[in-house]
C-alpha positions in Angstrom: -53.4 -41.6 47.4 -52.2 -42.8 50.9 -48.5 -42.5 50.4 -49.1 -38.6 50.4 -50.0 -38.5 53.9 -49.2 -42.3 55.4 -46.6 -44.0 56.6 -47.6 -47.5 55.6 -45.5 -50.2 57.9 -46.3 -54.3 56.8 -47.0 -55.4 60.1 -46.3 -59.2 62.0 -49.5 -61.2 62.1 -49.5 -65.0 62.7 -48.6 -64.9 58.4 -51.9 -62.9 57.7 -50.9 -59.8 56.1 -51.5 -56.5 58.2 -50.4 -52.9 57.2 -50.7 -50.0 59.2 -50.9 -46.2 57.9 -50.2 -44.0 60.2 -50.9 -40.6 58.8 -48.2 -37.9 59.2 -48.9 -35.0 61.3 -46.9 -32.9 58.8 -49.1 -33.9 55.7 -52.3 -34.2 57.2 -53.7 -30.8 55.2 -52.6 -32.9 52.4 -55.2 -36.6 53.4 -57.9 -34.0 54.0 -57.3 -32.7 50.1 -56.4 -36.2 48.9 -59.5 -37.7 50.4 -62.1 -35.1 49.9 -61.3 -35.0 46.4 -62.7 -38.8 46.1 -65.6 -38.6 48.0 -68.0 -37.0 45.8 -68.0 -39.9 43.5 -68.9 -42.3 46.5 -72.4 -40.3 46.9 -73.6 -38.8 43.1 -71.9 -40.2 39.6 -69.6 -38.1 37.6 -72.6 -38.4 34.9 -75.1 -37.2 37.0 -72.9 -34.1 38.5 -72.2 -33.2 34.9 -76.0 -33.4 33.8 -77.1 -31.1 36.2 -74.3 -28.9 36.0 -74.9 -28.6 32.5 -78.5 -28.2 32.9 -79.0 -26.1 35.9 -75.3 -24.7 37.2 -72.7 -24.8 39.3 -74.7 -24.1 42.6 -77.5 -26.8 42.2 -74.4 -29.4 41.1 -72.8 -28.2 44.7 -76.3 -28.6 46.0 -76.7 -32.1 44.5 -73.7 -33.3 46.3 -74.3 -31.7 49.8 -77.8 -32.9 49.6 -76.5 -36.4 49.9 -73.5 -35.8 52.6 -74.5 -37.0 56.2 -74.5 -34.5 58.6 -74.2 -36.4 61.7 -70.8 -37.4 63.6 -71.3 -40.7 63.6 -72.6 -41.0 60.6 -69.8 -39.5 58.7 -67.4 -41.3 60.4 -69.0 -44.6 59.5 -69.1 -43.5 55.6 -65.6 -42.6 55.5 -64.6 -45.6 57.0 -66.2 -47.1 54.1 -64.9 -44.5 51.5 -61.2 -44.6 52.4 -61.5 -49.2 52.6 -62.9 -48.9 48.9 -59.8 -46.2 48.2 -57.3 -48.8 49.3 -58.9 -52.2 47.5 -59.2 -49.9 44.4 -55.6 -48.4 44.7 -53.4 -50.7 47.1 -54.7 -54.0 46.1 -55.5 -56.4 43.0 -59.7 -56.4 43.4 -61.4 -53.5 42.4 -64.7 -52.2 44.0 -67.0 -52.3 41.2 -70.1 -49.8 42.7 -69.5 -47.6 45.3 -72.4 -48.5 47.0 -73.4 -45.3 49.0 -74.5 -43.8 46.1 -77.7 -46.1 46.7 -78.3 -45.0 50.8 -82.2 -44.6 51.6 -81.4 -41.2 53.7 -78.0 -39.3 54.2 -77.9 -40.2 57.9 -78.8 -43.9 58.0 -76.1 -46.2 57.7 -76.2 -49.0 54.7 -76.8 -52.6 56.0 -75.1 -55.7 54.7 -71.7 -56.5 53.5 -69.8 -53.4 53.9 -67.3 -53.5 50.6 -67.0 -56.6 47.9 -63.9 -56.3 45.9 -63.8 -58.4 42.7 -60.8 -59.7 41.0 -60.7 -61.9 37.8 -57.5 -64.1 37.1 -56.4 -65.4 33.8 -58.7 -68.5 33.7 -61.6 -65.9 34.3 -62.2 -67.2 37.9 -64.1 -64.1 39.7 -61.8 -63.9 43.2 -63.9 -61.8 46.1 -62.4 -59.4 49.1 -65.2 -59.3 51.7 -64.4 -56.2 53.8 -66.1 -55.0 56.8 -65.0 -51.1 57.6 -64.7 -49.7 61.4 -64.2 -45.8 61.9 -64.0 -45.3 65.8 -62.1 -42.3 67.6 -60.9 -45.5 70.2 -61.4 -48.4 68.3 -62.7 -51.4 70.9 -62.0 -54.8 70.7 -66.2 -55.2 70.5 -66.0 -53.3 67.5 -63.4 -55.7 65.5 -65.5 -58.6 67.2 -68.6 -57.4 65.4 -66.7 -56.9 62.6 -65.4 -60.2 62.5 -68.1 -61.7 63.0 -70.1 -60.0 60.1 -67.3 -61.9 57.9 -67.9 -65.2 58.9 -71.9 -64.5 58.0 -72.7 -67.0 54.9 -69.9 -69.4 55.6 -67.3 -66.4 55.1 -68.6 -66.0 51.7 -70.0 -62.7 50.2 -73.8 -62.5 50.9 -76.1 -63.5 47.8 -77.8 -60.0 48.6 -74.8 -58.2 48.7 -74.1 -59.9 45.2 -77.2 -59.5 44.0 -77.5 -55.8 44.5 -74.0 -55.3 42.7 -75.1 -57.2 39.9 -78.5 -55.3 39.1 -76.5 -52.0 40.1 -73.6 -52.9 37.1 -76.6 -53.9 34.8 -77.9 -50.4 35.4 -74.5 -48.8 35.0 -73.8 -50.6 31.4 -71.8 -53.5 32.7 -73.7 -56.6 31.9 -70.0 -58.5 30.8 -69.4 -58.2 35.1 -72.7 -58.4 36.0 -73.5 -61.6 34.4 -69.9 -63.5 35.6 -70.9 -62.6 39.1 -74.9 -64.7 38.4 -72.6 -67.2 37.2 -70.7 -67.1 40.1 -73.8 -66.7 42.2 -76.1 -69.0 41.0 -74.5 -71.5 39.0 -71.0 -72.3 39.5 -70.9 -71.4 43.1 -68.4 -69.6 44.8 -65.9 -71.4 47.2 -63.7 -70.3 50.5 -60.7 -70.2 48.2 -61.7 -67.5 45.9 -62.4 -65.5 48.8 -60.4 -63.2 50.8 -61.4 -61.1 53.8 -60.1 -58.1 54.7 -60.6 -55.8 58.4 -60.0 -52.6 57.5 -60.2 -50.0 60.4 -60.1 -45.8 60.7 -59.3 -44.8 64.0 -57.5 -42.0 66.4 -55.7 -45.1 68.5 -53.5 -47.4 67.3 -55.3 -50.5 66.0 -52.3 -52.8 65.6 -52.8 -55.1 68.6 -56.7 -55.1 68.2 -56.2 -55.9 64.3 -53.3 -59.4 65.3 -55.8 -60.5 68.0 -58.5 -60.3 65.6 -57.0 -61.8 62.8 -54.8 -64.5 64.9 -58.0 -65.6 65.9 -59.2 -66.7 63.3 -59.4 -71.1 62.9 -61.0 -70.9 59.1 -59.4 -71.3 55.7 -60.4 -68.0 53.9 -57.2 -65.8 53.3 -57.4 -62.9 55.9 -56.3 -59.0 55.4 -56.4 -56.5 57.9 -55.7 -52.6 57.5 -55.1 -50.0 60.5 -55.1 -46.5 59.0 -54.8 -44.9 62.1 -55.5 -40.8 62.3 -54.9 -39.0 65.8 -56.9 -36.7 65.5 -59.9 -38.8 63.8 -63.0 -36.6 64.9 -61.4 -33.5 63.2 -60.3 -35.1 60.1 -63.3 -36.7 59.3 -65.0 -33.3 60.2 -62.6 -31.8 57.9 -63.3 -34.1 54.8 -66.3 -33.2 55.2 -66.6 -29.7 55.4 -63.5 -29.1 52.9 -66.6 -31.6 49.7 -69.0 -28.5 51.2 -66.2 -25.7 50.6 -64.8 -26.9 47.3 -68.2 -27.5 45.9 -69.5 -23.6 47.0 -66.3 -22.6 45.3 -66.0 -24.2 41.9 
């Protein structure tokens, strides 16, 4: 999805690996397309869009979706920051995001709590590998902001949180996955889970460029967890994000 719109440039970072998107000016028309098309899915299932289409239409499914959109700035912004990290583990990386957690958020305009993205990978011996990623979406991206960020990482040791694993686990039981659900218990509560099957990631939406925030904040770090970081860097941030947005509101009135 990103190479449509992104530049993507492997960046120098004390050996940690850094990319940074830019996105094109050219083909931003086509990141706002690209992207709204995927975030739907991060707030209602396919399943349950279908069900109610089937049932009660296409305006109540377009109601069912825009019903759960935020409709504040910030708000928004923080979401997609979330949206587009789970985009790239799923796409640009070998972990996969099993839930897309929003879909569980208590109101529209609250943010979720907790580890922001856990992606999961399982190697040939059936190890479960983890990606704990915190997401940022600033119009200026602070250094504060990545210091936060980094320290919601090293929470737990550096380890995913046994909340944030729980939840995934009941959520994968719900969803028909008991195969995933159960390795990650067995991760959880019997085997354990050690630094090296864990991998961090910083991944960061923002309208300035993130790259010497992103080296500080990952040179920084003294620990012996793997470390990714992830600039996707929009200039004009605030009106993308408002764009997204507004172009899952449009689509849905016109299907």
């Amino acid at each position: 999805m990103f190479e449509d719109w992104c530049d993507d440039e492997p960046t120098p970072a004390g050996g940690h690996d850094l990319r940074i998107l830019t996105a094109r000016a050219a083909d931003l028309a086509i990141g706002v397309s690209a992207v709204a098309a995927r975030v739907p899915g991060h707030y209602a299932s396919a399943e349950h869009v279908a069900r109610v289409l089937d049932r009660l239409g296409k305006p109540a499914a377009a109601q069912l979706i825009q019903d759960k959109l935020p409709t504040t700035k910030s708000i928004r912004s923080g979401d997609l920051g979330e949206i587009l990290a789970t985009e790239y583990i799923d796409g640009e990386t070998d972990y996969e995001a099993p839930i897309k957690r929003l879909r569980w958020k208590d109101h529209r305009n609250m943010a979720l709590r907790g580890d922001d993205v856990i992606g999961i990978y399982i190697d040939e011996t059936h190890a479960l590998h983890f990606l704990k990623t915190e997401a940022k979406s600033r119009v200026n991206l602070p250094d504060s902001v990545l210091a936060g960020a980094r320290a919601a990482l090293e929470k737990d040791n550096g380890l995913p949180s046994p909340q944030a694993l729980e939840f995934i686990s009941e959520r994968l039981l719900e969803l028909g996955d008991p195969d995933l659900a159960d390795a990650i218990d067995d991760a959880l509560l019997k085997t354990g889970i050690t630094p090296d099957k864990v991998c961090h990631m910083l991944f960061t939406l923002s309208g300035n460029d993130p790259t010497a925030r992103l080296q500080t904040a990952l040179n920084g770090y003294a620990g012996t967890i793997t470390q990714m970081g992830v600039g996707l860097r929009v200039a004009t941030h605030a009106a993308f994000v408002n764009d997204v947005y507004e172009k899952v509101i449009a689509d849905g009135n016109n299907s």
